[in-house]
Structure formats: structure tokens, C-alpha cells
N, C-alpha and C positions, 0 to 999 in steps of 0.2 A: 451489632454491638461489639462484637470481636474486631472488625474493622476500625469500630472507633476508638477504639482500647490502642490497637495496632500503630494507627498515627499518631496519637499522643504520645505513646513510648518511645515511637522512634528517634525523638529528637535527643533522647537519652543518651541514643545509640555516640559512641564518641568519636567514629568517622562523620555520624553528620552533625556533629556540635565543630567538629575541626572544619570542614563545607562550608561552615554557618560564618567561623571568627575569620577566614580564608576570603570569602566575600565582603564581609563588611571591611577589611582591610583592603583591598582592591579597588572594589566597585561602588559598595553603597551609595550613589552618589543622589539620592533622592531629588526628583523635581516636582515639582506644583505648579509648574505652567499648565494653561490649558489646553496643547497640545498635547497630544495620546496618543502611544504606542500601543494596541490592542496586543496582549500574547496569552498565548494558548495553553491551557494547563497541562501538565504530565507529569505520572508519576514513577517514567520510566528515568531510570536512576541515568544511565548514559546520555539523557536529554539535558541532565540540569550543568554539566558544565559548557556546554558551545551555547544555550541558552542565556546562562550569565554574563558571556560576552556580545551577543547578539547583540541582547535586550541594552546592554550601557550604550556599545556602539550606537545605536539607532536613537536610544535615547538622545546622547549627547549630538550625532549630526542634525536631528531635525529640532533641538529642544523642547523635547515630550517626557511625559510623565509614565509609565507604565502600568498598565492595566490588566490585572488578570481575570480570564471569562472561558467558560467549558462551555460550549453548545449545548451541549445534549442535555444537562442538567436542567433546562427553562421546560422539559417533557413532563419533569414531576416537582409539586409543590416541594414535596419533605426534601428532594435532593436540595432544591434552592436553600433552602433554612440549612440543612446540614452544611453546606459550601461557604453560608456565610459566616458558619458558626466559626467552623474550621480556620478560617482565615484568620477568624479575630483572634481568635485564641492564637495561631499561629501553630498548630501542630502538620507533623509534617504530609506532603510535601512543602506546605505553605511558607513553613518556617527557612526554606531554601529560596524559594523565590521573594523573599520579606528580605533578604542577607543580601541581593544581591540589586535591593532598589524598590522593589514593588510596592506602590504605596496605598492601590486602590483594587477591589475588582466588581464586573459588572453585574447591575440589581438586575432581574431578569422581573420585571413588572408589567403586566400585560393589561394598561387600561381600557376604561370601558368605548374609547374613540377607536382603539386597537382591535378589541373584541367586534366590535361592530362589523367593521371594515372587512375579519379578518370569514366573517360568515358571509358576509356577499362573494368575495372570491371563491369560499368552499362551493359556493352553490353552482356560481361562474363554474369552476374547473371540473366540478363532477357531472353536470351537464355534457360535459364534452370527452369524458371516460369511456369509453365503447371498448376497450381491448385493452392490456397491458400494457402494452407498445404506447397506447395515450399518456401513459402515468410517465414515461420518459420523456414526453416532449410537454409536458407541465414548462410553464413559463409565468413570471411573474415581473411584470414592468422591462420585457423583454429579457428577462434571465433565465434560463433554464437552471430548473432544481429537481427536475424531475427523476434522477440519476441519483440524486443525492435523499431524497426522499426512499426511492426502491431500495437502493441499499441498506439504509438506516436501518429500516422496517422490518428488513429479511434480520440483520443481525439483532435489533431487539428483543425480536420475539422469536428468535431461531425457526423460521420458516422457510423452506425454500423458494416457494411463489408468493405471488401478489394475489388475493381474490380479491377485486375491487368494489365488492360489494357485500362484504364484511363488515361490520360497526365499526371494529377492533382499527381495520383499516381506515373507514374517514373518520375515525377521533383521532388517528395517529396524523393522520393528512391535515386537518382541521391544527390540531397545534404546530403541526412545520409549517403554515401559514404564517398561524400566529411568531414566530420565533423570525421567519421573515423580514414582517412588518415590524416586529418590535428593533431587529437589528437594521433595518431601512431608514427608521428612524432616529436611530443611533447613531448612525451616519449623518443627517441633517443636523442632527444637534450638538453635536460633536467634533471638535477638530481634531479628528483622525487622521495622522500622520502618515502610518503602516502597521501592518498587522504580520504577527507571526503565528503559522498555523504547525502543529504537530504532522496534520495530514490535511489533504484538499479533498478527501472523501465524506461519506456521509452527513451529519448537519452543519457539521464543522465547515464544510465548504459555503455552505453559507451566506458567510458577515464574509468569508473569502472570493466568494463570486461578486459581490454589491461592492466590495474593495476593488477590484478588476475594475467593475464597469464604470467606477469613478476618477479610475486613473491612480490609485492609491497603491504604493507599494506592497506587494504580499511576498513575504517570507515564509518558509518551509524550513529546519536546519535540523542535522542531525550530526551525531559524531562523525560520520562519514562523507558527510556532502552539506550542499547548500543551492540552493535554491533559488528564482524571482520567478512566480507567477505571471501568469498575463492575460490574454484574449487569445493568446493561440493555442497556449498549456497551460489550463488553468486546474492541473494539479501535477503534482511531483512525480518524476520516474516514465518520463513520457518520451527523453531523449533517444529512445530508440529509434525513433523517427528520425534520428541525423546521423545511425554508424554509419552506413558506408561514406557517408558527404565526410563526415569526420575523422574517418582512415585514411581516405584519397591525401588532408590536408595534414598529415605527417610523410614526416621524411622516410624513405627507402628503412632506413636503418633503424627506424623507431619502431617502423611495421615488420620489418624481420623478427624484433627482437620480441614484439607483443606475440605474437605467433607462436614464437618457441614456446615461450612460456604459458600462453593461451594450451598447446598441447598438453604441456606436464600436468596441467592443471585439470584436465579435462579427464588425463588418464588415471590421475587420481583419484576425481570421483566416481570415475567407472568404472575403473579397471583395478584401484587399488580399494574399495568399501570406503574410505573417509566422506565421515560424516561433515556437512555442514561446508562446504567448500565454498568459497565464494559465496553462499547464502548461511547468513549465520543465525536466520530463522529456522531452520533446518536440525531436527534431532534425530532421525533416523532415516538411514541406506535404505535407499531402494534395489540400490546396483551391491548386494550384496555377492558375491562369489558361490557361495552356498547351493548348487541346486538337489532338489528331493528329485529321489527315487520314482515315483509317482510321475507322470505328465501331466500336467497340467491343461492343454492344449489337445483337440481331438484328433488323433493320427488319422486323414482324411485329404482329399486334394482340394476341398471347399477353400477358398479366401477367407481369412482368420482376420479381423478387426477387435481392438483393444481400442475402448472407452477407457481414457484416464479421466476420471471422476473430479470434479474441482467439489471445493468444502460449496455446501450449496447455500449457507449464508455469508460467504469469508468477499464481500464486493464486488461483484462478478461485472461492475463496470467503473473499477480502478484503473482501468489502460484508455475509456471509452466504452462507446456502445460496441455492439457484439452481433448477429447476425439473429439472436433470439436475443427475449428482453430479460431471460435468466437462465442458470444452470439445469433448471426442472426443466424448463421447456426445451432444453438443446435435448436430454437426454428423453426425454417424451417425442421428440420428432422421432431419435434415431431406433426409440422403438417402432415405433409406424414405418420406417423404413424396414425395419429389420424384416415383419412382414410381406415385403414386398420380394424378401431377397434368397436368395441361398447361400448366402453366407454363414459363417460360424463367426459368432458377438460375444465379447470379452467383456467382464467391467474390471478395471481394479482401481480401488482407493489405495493413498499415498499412506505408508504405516505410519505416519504422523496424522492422521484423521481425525476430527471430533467426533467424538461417540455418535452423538445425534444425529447426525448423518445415516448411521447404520439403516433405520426405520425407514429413510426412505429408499437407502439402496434395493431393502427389501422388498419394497412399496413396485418398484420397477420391475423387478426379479416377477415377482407373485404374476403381473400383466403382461408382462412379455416376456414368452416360453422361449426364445430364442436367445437371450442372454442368458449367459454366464457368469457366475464370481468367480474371480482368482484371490486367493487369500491378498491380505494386503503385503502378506510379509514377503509373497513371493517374490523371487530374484527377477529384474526384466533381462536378466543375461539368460534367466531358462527362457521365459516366453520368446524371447529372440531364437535361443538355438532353438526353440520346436517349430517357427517359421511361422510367425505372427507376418500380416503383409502390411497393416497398415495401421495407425494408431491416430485416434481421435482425439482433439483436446480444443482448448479456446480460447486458449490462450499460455498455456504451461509450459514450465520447463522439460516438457519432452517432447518440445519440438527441435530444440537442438540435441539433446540425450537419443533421441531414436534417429535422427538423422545422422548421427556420427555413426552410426553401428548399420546404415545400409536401411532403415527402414522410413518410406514414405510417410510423414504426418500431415494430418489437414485439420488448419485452424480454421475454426467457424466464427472467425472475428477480423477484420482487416488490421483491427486495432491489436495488434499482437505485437511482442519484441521482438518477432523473426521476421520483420513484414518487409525491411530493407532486402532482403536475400529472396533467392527462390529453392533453397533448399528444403521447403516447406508447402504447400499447396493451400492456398488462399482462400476461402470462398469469399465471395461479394455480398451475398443474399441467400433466403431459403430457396430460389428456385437455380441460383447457380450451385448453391450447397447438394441438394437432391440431384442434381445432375451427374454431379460427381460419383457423389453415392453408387450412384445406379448405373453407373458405368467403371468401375474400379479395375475392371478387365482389360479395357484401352488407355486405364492410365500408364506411361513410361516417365515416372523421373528420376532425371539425371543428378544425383547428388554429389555437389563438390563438394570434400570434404575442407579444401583451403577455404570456403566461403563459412562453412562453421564454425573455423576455427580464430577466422577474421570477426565473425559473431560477439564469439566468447571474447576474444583481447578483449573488442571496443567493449561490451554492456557489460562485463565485469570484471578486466583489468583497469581499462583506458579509465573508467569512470571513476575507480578509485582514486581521495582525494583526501591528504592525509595534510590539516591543515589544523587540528591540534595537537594532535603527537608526530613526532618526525615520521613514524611509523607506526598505523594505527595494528597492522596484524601483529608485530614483534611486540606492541605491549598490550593486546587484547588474546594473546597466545595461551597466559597461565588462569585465562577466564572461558577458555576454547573457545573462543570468539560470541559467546553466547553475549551478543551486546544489547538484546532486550530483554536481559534478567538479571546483571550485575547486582551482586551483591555491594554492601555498601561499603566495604574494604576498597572499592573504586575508587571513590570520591578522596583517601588519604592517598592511595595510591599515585593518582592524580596531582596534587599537594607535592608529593615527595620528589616529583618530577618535577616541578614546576620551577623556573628559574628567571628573574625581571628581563634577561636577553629573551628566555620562551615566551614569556607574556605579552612583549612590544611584539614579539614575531604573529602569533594569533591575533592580535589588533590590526594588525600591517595586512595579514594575508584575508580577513573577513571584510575589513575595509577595501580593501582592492576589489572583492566582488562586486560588495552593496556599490561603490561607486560604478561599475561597471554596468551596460545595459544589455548582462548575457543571460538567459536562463537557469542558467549553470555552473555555479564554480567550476573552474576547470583548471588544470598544473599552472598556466599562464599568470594566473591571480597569486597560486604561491612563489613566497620569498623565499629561495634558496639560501 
């Protein structure tokens, strides 16, 4: 009730009545053709202006009418009614995306030819469920959703595994079927133009994936980038797969200079405590300066291993698959290894943690006598100087954070953002992973630190792409870049900047992409 209360007031609020009369004087340009732009709801305040440019842009190149539709919402009746409610009435979000064109959004109606269908398939794919690892290669008219199903499932009901033979589990399976076929056929009946998605994860990906394998345009955009979907990356933030190809093709002088800077940048998150560097989902130092009195760490000649902990519902196959089919089961092998070893076993969680997590950290702790907690708040500048050797993760950012500092990490996923370099140790599989494991003694690697630092320019200099503000850090500065929780002082903020040369320049620069056939916005696309 408080929610509902929350969005009706908002529109009160007088940065988003100014949002409101700012669009309709721009953009409103409403169409009723039966061409359709599918876009994705959010009610992240930094979404809705690169989105009101999107959505006209796309509107007006392919002459479509815009449509707004949430995935996840066709899971529960009341959400649908509330979704439709909302819209009619126009309270907010809705009443920003209404300002800036939106004339329709999608009934989430699951008839009884849909229901039919949608129980022969359940029956079809649970028949052929034998292990967890089955639930990821779920396919449906040749589409794998089975990635997008696990993840959903972990974060709705905050779980870390799958038991595939849970109720809870095929009724949730049973209606991502349904929501399938309902948007399968959405597509037939429908001339769907392109689709813009918030994320290509969980159900969302979806009407995103059945867009892909029709050849349909898929969009992704954020304040910071932009996006085209496809058959090879079909979700966002996957370009790691192209830094080094994409260093080589700059000049001497562009890679000197990313470098430098790549450095300052680097030593500031580690070496100076600033929070949030380059990741502005980020609210608390891990690399604080601070060390206790106390060791943390067992003064012993044993090999010292540090589990960094991923949140165990937070997508654990947003890069791809991974070398186990979740975070439980990575950290459930390496106790069974741990067993095998003499080593000394660390865990720590990131001091940004979800509580919920706690239960099962302890849940590991309780079974296997050979791990260890280290608070989360400790410094990894202490566990480094007490001579930690090696650090586990699988995908995290401390596989470049512990590699600048001298210490070996091994991702247990090929699909990782360090996977271009080898300053990192790779596994392929559980049985080249336990290999590794099990021989930590004969490992020697040889860490360049230029190759880390070549890391960082490309995936979070080079990729920054500042294509609605001249500069999006100089004016996300007095928000500490906190860009997925802007207050609504943004949206004037925004406004106040806003100038008819700024406006054609964001038309000119988001049109250069969409016309372009690149994955990725990239500098090239912007107009100087």
C-alpha cells in the first residue's frame, strides 16, 4: 500500500511534473501505426532520459508506436491488474514514459490454447531434468532460456540453488513456459519492429532472445552506453571478449594515454580507499588502509586460499555459463576439495553483501571445518600483507584487484572479464578446475602488471561513452556517481543543461549507433 501511495505522489513531486512538460514539448510525438516498439519498464530514474530519446528515435526510424511491458510481472495475477492500473491512471513511473510518447502497454493474457501447450512442454522438459546443469540447457523452439529461468528463480525467492524437484520450483518453470509462449506469440501477431530491454538477464531476456532469433532489433541503453543485441551477445556487457582485439586497434598515443590514467585510477581504488571507482554500483571499500591489530590469517607455512564469495542470488550467469551451474555449488565443490587438502581456506564476503546471504555462508562454515570467515570489513591490504597465495572467485572484480598486488587468481568460469589476459588462471571444466586445485604448489604465474593495467583502460575507461552529457562523471560528480539511485533533482538537473545544439547532438550521436551494425556504441558513433 505504501508503494502505491509512493507512485501516485510522485508525480507531485515538481522535478517530475518539469520531466513530464520537458517531454511532451520535445518528443511526444504519439503513433498508432501497427508497427511496435516493445520497451522495457524501469523505474531507475537515470533510465528515463536516454530512454525518451531511444524510444522517439526508433519510433520515428521504423514508424512504430511504442509499447510498454515488464516481464516478470505475467508470474503474478495482482501484479498484472496493479501494472494495468498504474498506467491508466498514469502514476509514476508511467506518467514519464506517457510524456514521452507511450501509448500502449502489454496484456499479459495466458489462454486456454497457451495453457494447453504450455503443460505438454513442462512435461516434455522435466522428463529430461536429471541434474541442474539440465535446467541450463532448457531450450524452447531452439532457444535456450534455461540461464534465464535459473537466475530468475534464485533471485525471486532468494535462494542460492535450484532443487529441481521442488513444487515451488515447476510452478515457477511451468509459468516461464507460459510467458514464453505467450511472448512467442506476440511476436506472430504482431509487427514488432525492435525491442528495448533494461537488462538481457532473467525473464526479461526472454521476448529478448525470440527478438534475436527473428532478426529483430534488440536494444539495451543506459546513461552510460548502448547497446545491439544479437546471436553472438545476446545480453549486455559481454565486450570483454574484444579488449585486447580493441587495444591493438588504437593508436600508440591513445594506449599510452589510457594506461596512465588506467594507473591513477587503479591506485585510487586501492591504494587511496575511494569508494565506487569506476563501478558506481559500489558503496563500500574493500581496499580500505585500516589494518587490526589482530591477524586475521594463520601465521603457518600452509598455502592460504581466499574464497571471495559472489552474492549467491545476484545472476551468477550474467557473463554466461560458468564452470558450475551456481555460486552454491562452486563453493560446495571447494569444500570437498578443501578436504582433500592441506591448505588453510578463507571466505570473505564483499561489505556490500545482502544480509541473506549470511545463512548460507554459515550453512558452509557449520560443514566444512576447514574454512574460515574473515569479517567482511577486513582490509584485503591486511590479508595480502599476511601472505594470502591465492584467491578464488568466478567471475569478480578481484581478479584484476588481486593481480595488481602480486597475488594469483583462478576464475572457475571461461566467461569472465579477464579471460582476454592471462594474468589470471582460467579453468575450462571441474576436472581442469580440481586439477588446479590440487596442485597449487606447481603453480608459477607470471603476472604483468602492463597487461592489468591494459585490462582496466579498455573495460572501464575505453568503454566509457558519454553520449548524453559532454561528461557524464563531471556532472554525476555532486550525485557520487550513485547512478542507480538519483534522486529526482536529476531529471531538472538535466533540463537545466539541456540546450536545442545539446538535443540535435544526442539525436545525431544515438542515431549513428542504431544505424550502425556494431554491438556497442563506441567514441566513433559520437559527434564531437
Amino acid at each position: 500500500m505504501i508503494n502505491v501511495i509512493k507512485f501516485f505522489f510522485c508525480n507531485f513531486n515538481i522535478n517530475v511534473q518539469n520531466l513530464i512538460l520537458f517531454n511532451k514539448k520535445n518528443f511526444n510525438h504519439k503513433n498508432f501505426n501497427k508497427n511496435i516498439i516493445l520497451f522495457d519498464y524501469s523505474e531507475v530514474k537515470q533510465n528515463h532520459i536516454p530512454y525518451s530519446y531511444l524510444a522517439n528515435i526508433l519510433s520515428s526510424k521504423y514508424n512504430a508506436r511504442l509499447v510498454l511491458f515488464k516481464a516478470d510481472i505475467a508470474l503474478n495475477f495482482f501484479k498484472i491488474i496493479i501494472f494495468q492500473l498504474f498506467f491508466f491512471f498514469s502514476a509514476f513511473p508511467f506518467s514519464i514514459y506517457k510524456s514521452f510518447g507511450t501509448s500502449s502497454n502489454v496484456l499479459f493474457i495466458f489462454n486456454k490454447k497457451i495453457r494447453v501447450r504450455s503443460l505438454v512442454l513442462l512435461k516434455e522438459i522435466l522428463g529430461k531434468i536429471k541434474s541442474k546443469e539440465d535446467i541450463l540447457k532448457i531450450k524452447l523452439n531452439n532457444i535456450v532460456i534455461g540461464d534465464l529461468i535459473y537466475d530468475h528463480y534464485l533471485k525471486s525467492y532468494r535462494l542460492p540453488t535450484i532443487n529441481f524437484l521442488d513444487k515451488k520450483f515447476i510452478e515457477f518453470l511451468h509459468k516461464s513456459i507460459l510467458i514464453f509462449i505467450f511472448w512467442e506469440e506476440y511476436f506472430k501477431k504482431n509487427s514488432v519492429k525492435a525491442i528495448h530491454v533494461s537488462h538481457g538477464v532473467y525473464l526479461t531476456g526472454v521476448p529478448c532472445r525470440i527478438a534475436i532469433s527473428n532478426n529483430i532489433p534488440v536494444y539495451h541503453g543506459t546513461l552510460v552506453g548502448l547497446y545491439r543485441l544479437n546471436h553472438q551477445n545476446n545480453q549486455p556487457n559481454l565486450d570483454f571478449k574484444y579488449l585486447k582485439k580493441n587495444f591493438k586497434k588504437l593508436s600508440k598515443l591513445e594506449q599510452k594515454k589510457l594506461i596512465k590514467i588506467a594507473k591513477d585510477r587503479i591506485n585510487l581504488r586501492i591504494n587511496k580507499n575511494a569508494v565506487g571507482v569506476d563501478m558506481s554500483y559500489s558503496k563500500k571499500s574493500a581496499w580500505v588502509k585500516r589494518i587490526n591489530k589482530k591477524r586475521v590469517l594463520i601465521n603457518n607455512n600452509k598455502i592460504k586460499i581466499l574464497i571471495s564469495a559472489h552474492c549467491f542470488f545476484d545472476s551468477p550467469h550474467g557473463y554466461g555459463q560458468m564452470v558450475f551451474p551456481d555460486f552454491y555449488e562452486w563453493i560446495d565443490f571447494l569444500g570437498n576439495i578443501s578436504n582433500l587438502t592441506d591448505y588453510d581456506w578463507y571466505i570473505k564476503t564483499h561489505p556490500d553483501y545482502l544480509i541473506e546471504n549470511n545463512n548460507i555462508i554459515n550453512h558452509f562454515l557449520n560443514k566444512y571445518k576447514k574454512f574460515t570467515l574473515i569479517d567482511s570489513n577486513t582490509s584485503h591490504h591486511q590479508i595480502i600483507s599476511e601472505g594470502i597465495n591465492f584467491a578464488l572467485t568466478c567471475h569478480g572484480t578481484i581478479g584484476f584487484e588481486y593481480a595488481i598486488m602480486g597475488v594469483p587468481v583462478i576464475n572457475a568460469s571461461l566467461n569472465n572479464p579477464h579471460i582476454n589476459y592471462d594474468f589470471n588462471i582460467h579453468a575450462r571444466n571441474i576436472i581442469h578446475y580440481k586439477k588446479i586445485l590440487l596442485n597449487l604448489k606447481k603453480i608459477k604465474l607470471n603476472i604483468k602488471k602492463n597487461q592489468v593495467y591494459e585490462y582496466y583502460a579498455m573495460n572501464f575507461l575505453n568503454s566509457k561513452i558519454d553520449y548524453i552529457f559532454d561528461n557524464n562523471d563531471k556532472f554525476l560528480k555532486k550525485y557520487n556517481f550513485r547512478i542507480n539511485s538519483l534522486p529526482f533533482d536529476f531529471y531538472n538537473d538535466f533540463i537545466n543543461y539541456w540546450t536545442k545544439e545539446r538535443h540535435d547532438k544526442i539525436i545525431k550521436n544515438i542515431s549513428n549507433f542504431i544505424n550502425s551494425s556494431d554491438y556497442k556504441m563506441q567514441k566513433k558513433h559520437i559527434n564531437n
